[in-house]
VMD Tcl script that draws the C-alpha trace (Angstrom):
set ca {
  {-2.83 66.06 -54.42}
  {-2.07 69.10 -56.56}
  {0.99 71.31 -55.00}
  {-1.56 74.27 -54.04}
  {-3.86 72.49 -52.58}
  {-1.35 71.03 -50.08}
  {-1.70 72.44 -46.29}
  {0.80 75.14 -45.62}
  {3.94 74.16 -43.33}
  {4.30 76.06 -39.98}
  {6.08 79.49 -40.30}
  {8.52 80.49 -37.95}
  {7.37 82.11 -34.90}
  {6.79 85.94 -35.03}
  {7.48 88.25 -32.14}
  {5.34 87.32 -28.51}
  {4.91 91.31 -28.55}
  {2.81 90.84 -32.02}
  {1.23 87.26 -31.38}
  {-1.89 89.06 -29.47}
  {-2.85 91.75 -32.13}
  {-1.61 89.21 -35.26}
  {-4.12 86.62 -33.56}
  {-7.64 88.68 -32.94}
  {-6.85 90.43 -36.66}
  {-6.77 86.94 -38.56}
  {-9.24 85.09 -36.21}
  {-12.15 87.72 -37.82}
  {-10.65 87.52 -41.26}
  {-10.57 84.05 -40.96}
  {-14.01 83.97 -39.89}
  {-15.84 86.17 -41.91}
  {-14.07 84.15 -45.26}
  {-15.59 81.14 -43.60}
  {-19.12 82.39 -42.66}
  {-19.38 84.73 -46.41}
  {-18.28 80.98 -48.43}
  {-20.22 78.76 -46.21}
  {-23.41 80.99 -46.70}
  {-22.89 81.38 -50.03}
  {-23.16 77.67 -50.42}
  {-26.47 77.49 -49.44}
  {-27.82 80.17 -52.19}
  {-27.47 76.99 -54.42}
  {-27.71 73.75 -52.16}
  {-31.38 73.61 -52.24}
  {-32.87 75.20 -54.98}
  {-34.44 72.60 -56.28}
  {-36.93 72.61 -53.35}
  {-38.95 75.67 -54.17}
  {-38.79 74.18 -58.03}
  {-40.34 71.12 -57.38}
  {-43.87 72.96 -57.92}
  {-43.45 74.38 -61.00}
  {-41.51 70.84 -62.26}
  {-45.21 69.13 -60.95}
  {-47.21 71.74 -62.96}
  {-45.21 72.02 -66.10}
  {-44.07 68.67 -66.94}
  {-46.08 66.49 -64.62}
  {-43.48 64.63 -62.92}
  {-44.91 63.27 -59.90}
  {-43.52 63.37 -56.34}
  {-41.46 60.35 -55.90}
  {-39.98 61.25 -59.63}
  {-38.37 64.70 -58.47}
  {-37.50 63.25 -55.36}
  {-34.89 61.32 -57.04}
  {-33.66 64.45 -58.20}
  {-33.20 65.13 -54.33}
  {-31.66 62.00 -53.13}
  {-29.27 62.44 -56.51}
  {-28.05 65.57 -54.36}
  {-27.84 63.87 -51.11}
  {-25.97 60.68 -51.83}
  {-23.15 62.76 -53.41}
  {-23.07 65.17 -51.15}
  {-22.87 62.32 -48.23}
  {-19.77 60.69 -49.61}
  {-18.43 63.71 -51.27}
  {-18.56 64.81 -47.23}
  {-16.98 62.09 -46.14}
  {-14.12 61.47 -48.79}
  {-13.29 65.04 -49.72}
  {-13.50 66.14 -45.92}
  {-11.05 63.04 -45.26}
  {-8.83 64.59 -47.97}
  {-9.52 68.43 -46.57}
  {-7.89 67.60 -43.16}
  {-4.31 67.24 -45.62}
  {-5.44 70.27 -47.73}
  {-5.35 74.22 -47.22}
  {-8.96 75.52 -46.67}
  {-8.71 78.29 -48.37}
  {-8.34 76.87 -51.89}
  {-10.59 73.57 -51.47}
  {-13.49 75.49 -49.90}
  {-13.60 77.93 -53.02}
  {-12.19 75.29 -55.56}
  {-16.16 73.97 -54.19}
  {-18.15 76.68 -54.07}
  {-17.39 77.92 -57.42}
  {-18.05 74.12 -59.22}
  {-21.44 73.80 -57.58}
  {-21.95 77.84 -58.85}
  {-21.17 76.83 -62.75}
  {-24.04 73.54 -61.78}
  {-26.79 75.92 -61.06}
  {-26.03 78.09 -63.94}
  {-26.46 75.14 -66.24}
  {-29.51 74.71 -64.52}
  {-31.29 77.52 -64.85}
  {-29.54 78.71 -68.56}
  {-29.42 75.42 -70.56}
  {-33.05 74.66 -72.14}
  {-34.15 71.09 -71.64}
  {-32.57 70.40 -68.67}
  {-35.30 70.91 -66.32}
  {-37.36 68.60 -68.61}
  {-35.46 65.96 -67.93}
  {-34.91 63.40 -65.37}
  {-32.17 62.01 -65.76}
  {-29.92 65.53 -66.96}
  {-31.73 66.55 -63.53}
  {-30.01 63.80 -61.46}
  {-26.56 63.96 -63.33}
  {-26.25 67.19 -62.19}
  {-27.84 67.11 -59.24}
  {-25.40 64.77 -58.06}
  {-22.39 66.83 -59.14}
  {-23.76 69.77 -57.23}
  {-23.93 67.61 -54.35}
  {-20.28 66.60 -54.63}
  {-19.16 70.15 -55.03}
  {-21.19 71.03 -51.99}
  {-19.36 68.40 -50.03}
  {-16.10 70.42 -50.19}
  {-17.69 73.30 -48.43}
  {-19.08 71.98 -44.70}
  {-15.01 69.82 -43.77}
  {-12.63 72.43 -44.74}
  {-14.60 75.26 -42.69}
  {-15.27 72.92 -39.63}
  {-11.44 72.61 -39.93}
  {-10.86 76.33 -39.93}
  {-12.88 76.55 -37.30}
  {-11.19 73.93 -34.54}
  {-7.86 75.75 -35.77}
  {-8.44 79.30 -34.96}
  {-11.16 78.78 -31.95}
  {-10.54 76.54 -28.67}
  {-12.54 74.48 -27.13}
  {-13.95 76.56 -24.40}
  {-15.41 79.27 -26.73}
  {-16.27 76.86 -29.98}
  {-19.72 76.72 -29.26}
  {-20.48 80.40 -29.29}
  {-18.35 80.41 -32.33}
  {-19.47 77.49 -33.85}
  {-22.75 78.51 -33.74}
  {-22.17 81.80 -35.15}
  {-20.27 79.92 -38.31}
  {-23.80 77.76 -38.50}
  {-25.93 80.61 -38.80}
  {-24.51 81.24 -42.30}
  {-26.05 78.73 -43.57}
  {-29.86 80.30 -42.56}
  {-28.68 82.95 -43.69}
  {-28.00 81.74 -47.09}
  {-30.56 79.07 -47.26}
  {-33.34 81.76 -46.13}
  {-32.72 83.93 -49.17}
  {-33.40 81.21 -51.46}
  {-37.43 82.33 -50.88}
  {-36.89 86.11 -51.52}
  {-34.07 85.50 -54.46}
  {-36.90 83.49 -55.51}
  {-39.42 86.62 -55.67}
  {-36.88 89.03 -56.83}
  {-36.27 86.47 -59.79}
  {-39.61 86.26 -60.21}
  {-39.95 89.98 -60.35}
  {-37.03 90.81 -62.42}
  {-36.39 88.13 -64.91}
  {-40.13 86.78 -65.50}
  {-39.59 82.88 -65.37}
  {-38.74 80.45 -62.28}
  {-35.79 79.46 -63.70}
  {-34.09 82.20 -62.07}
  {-34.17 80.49 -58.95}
  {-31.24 78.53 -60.20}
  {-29.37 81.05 -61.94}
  {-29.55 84.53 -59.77}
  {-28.31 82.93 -56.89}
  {-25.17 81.32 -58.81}
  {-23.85 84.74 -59.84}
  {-24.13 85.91 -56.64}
  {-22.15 82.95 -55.06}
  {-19.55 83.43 -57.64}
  {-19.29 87.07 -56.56}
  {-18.64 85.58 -52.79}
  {-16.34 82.90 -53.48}
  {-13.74 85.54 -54.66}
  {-14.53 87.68 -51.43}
  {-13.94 84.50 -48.80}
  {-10.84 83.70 -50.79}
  {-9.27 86.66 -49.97}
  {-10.34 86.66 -46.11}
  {-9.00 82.61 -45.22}
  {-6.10 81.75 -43.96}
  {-5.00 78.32 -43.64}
  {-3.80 77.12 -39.73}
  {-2.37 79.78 -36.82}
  {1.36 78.11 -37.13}
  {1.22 78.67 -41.03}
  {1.17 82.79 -40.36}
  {3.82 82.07 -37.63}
  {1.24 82.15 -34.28}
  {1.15 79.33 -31.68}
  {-1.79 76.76 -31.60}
  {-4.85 78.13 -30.35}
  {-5.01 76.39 -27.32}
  {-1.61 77.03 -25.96}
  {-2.71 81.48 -27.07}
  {-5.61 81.03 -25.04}
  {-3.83 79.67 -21.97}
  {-5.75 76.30 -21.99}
  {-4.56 72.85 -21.45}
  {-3.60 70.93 -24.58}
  {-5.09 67.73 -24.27}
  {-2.99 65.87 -26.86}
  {-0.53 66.37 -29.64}
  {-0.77 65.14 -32.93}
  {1.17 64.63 -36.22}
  {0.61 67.23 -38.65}
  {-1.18 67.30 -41.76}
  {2.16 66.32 -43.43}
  {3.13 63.09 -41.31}
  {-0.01 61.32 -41.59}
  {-1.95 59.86 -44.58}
  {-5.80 60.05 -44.91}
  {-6.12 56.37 -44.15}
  {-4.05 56.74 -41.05}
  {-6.46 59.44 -40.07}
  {-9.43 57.25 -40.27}
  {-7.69 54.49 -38.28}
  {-5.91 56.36 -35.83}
  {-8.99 58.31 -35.03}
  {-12.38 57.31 -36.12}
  {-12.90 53.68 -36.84}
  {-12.85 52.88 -32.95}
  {-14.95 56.19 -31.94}
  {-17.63 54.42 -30.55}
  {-19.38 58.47 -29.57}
  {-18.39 59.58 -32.84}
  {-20.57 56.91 -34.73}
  {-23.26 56.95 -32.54}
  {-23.86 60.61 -33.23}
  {-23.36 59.82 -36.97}
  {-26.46 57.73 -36.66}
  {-28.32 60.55 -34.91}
  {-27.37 62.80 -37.56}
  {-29.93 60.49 -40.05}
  {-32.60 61.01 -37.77}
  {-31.70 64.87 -37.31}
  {-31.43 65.38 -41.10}
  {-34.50 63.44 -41.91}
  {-36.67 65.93 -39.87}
  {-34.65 68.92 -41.18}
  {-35.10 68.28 -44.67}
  {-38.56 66.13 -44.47}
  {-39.48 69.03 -43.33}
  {-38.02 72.10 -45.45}
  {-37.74 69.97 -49.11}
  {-41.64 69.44 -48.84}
  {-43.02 72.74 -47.19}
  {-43.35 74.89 -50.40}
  {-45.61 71.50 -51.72}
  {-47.23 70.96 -48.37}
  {-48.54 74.12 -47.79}
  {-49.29 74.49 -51.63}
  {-51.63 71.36 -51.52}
  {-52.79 71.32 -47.96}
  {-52.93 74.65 -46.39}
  {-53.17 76.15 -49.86}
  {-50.63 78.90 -49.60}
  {-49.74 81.29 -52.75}
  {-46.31 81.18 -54.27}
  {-45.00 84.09 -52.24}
  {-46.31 83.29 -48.88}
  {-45.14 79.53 -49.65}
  {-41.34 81.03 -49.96}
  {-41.72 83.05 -46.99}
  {-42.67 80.11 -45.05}
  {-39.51 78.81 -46.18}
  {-37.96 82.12 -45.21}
  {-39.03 81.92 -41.85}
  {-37.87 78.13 -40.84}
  {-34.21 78.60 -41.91}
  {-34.15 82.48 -40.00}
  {-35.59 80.71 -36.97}
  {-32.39 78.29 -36.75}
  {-30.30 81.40 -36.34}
  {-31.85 81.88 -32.93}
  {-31.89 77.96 -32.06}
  {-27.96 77.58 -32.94}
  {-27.24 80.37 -30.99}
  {-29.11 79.26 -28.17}
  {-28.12 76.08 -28.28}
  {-24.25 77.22 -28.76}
  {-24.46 79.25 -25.55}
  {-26.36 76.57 -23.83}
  {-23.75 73.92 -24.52}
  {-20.43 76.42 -23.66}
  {-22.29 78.55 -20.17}
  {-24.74 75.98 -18.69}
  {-23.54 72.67 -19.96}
  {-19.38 73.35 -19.95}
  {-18.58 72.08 -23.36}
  {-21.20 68.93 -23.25}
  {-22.98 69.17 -25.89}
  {-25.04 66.21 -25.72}
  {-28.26 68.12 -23.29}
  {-29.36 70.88 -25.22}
  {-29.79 68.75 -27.95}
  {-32.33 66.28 -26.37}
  {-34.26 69.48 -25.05}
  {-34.60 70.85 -28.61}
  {-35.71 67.31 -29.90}
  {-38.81 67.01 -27.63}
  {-39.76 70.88 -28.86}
  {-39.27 69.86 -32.18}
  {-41.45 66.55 -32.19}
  {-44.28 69.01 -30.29}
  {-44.02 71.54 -33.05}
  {-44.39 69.06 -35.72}
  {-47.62 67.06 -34.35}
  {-48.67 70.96 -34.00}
  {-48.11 71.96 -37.89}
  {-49.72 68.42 -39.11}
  {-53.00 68.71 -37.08}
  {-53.51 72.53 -37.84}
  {-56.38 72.45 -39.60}
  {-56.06 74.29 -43.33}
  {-57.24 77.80 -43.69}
  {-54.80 79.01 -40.48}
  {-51.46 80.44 -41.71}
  {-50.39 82.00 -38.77}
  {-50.28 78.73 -36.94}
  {-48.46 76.87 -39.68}
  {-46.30 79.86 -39.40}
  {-45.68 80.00 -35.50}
  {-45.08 76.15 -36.24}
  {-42.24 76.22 -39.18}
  {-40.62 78.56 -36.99}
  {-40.55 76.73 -33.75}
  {-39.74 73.50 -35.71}
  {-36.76 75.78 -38.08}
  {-35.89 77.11 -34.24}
  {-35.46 73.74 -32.37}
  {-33.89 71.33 -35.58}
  {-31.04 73.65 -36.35}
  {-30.12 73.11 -32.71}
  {-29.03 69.35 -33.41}
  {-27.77 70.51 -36.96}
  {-25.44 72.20 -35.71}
  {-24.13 70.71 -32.46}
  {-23.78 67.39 -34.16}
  {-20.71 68.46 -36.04}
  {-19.55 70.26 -33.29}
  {-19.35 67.55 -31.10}
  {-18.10 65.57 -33.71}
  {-14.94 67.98 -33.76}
  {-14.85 67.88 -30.44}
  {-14.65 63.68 -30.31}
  {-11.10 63.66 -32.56}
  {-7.84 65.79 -32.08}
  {-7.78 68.74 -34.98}
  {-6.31 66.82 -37.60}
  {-9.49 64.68 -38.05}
  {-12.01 67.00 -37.72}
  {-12.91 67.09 -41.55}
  {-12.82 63.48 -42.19}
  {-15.13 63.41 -38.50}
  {-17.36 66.02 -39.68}
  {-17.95 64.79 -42.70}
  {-18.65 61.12 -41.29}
  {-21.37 62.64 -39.63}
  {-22.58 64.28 -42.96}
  {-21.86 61.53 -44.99}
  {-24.54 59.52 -42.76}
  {-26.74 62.33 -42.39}
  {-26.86 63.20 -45.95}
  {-26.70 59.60 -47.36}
  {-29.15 58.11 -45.11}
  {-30.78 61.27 -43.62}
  {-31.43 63.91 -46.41}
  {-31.86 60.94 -48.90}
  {-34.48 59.26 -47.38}
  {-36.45 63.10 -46.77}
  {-36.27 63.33 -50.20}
  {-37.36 60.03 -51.94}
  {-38.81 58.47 -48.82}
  {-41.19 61.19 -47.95}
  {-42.28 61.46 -51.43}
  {-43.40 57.87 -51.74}
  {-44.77 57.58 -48.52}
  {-47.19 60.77 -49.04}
  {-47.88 59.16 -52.92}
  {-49.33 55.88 -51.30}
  {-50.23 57.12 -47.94}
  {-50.69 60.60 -48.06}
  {-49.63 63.68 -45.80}
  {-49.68 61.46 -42.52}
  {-47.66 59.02 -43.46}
  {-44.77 61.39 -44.54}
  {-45.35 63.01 -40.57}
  {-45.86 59.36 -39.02}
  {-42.07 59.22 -40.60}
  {-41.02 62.79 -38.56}
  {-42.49 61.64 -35.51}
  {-41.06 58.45 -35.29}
  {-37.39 60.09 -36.77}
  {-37.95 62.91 -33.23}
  {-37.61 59.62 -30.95}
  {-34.73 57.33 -32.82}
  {-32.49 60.55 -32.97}
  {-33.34 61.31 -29.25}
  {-32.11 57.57 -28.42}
  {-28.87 57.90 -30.67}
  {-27.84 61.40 -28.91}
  {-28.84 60.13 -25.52}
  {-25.94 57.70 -25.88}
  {-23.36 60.56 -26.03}
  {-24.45 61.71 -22.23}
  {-21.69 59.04 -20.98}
  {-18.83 61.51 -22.85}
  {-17.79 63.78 -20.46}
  {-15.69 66.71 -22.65}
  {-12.06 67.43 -21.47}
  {-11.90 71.01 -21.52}
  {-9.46 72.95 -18.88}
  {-7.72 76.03 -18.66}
}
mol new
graphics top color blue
foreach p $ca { graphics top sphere $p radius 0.5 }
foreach p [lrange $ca 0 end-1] q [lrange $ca 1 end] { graphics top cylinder $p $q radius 0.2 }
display resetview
């Protein structure tokens, strides 16, 4: 591993009279570098989505051929999840999240700037998947940050304040996508306007991260907030990645069932976001802009759901997070049977529905990684997070992408929401599992 990407050693301890002020100062630097990168991210994860239409009308690629472009995406992102978030728990944050961001920035840009790209397949895939790997370095090192500089007792409120970047960056993709429009005259913008911006962020959150408390001299979050420490652990610089994954995965038997759950989770979530601008485009025969603020509308709704579901899991459920999930999943599969059987020619319903749906998904989104962090002491909790990605995204996101495509080219629109519906009740199964972990959280 390169010297500066190494994490920092502890610092010695600074004055109990400063430990208070030094601690609420840094948590809300840390946290606003976190939630700034993490959204930025998301201006150029899925881009490609609200492309696909133009791809179908200019070049006449067909469904199942762009979807490759998708699962290119996926399956790197998956195992760049899992491997770089195994190497993030050794690493300082602040440099591997923005070493990330900034690679999958310069993608894009090639993207949108470099003529015949988008007219090929194969360029499309090549650099789909590197975009995917650079995006893998984003989701580990934050959940790291996070699990550092927040305890156990108030990570779900937290947590799900962190998630809500990503809506927040995901849900400008539909009005960067006018503004492009507007501005710059060709779709191709889509690609390129949100890159510069990125770049513009990744220097910001680079200069708000820290790396752990004990590296600026504070004590472990847990012992600040007066809570009992459940277990200690080697540090970053006593154990290897491998002994990482043995030590504190590879016998998880929670852990992997909620990796499982995350494919389900991730299938709806991008099943139904990746095909909405096409699906209401062919179906419900929505114009460009009302197509993108359809897809404006489901990621803003998850803001509400995380929260919700954040609170739910810290006030009412006392750190299990395994309850509010199962209740969003039965709104969710309601929703969707709701948006397939809406008859075309009724916006507002297909509108009520992508929200509901973007509302109740983004609840399992998120909590999945959060209980994943919460399954493995802190010095796993990028190689667990990204376990959970890695299926999610490999399996999950993959499967939205190429699956869904060649199941509406053969079967049409109901067999891509026979897949959903049947997705609502395996990931309900897989999550209900989890109900026999009972969190250890104390004070």
């Amino acid at each position: 591993m390169f010297s500066f990407l190494k994490a920092s050693p502890p610092s010695p301890r600074i004055d109990n009279s400063r430990v208070d002020s030094e601690y609420k100062k840094l948590r809300w630097q840390v946290f606003a570098g976190v939630f700034i990168g993490y959204a930025a991210y998301y201006l150029i994860r899925k881009n490609f989505s609200l492309a696909i239409p133009y791809l179908i009308d200019e070049y006449g690629f067909t469904k199942a051929d762009l979807g490759t472009v998708g699962v290119a995406l996926s399956l790197a992102y998956g195992f760049s999840k899992f491997i770089m978030g195994n190497v993030s728990d050794r690493s300082n944050p602040k440099y591997f999240i923005t070493i990330g961001l900034l690679g999958s920035a310069v993608v894009s840009l090639i993207f949108g700037l470099v003529p015949g790209v988008l007219a090929s397949i194969p360029l499309m895939i090549i650099l789909a998947a590197l975009n995917g790997w650079f995006q893998g370095m984003g989701y580990p090192p934050g959940a790291k940050t996070m699990t550092n500089w927040f305890s156990v007792s108030e990570r779900g409120v937290w947590w799900s304040w962190w998630n809500i970047s990503h809506n927040l960056g995901g849900g400008l993709i539909g009005p960067l996508a006018i503004l492009g429009l507007a501005v710059f005259g060709t779709w191709q913008s889509l690609f390129y306007l949100p890159a510069l911006i990125a770049i513009v962020l990744a220097f910001i959150m680079f200069g708000l991260m820290h790396d752990t408390p004990e590296s600026k001299g504070l004590p472990p979050v847990d012992e600040w907030k007066g809570e009992k420490i459940v277990q200690h652990v080697e540090s970053a610089h006593t154990l290897s990645s491998k002994d990482i994954f043995k030590k504190y995965i590879i016998n998880n038997k929670f852990l992997w069932s909620i990796a499982i759950a995350n494919v389900f989770v991730y299938f709806i979530r991008y099943g139904i976001i990746d095909w909405a601008p096409t699906y209401l485009k062919e179906v419900k025969h929505f114009s460009v802009d009302k197509q993108s603020w359809a897809y404006f509308l489901y990621e803003y709704a998850g803001i509400f759901g995380m929260l919700a579901s954040g609170y739910l899991s810290d006030k009412v459920f006392k750190g299990h997070r395994a309850p509010p999930m199962l209740l969003f999943l039965v709104g969710v599969l309601i929703a969707i049977i709701v948006y397939w059987k809406n008859p075309a020619g009724n916006p507002l319903v297909d509108n009520i529905c992508l929200v509901a749906i973007g509302f109740l998904i983004y609840g399992p989104v998120m909590m999945i990684g959060l209980q994943a962090a919460d399954l493995v002491p802190r010095i796993a909790t990028g190689t667990a997070t990204g376990l959970t990605g890695l299926f999610g995204y490999l399996l999950g996101s993959a499967s939205a992408g190429y699956v869904m495509g060649k199941l509406v080219d053969l079967f049409g629109w109901d067999g891509g929401f026979y897949a959903l519906i049947v997705s609502c009740f395996l990931g309900f199964l897989f999550i209900a599992f989890t109900l026999f972990h009972k969190p250890n959280v104390s004070s």
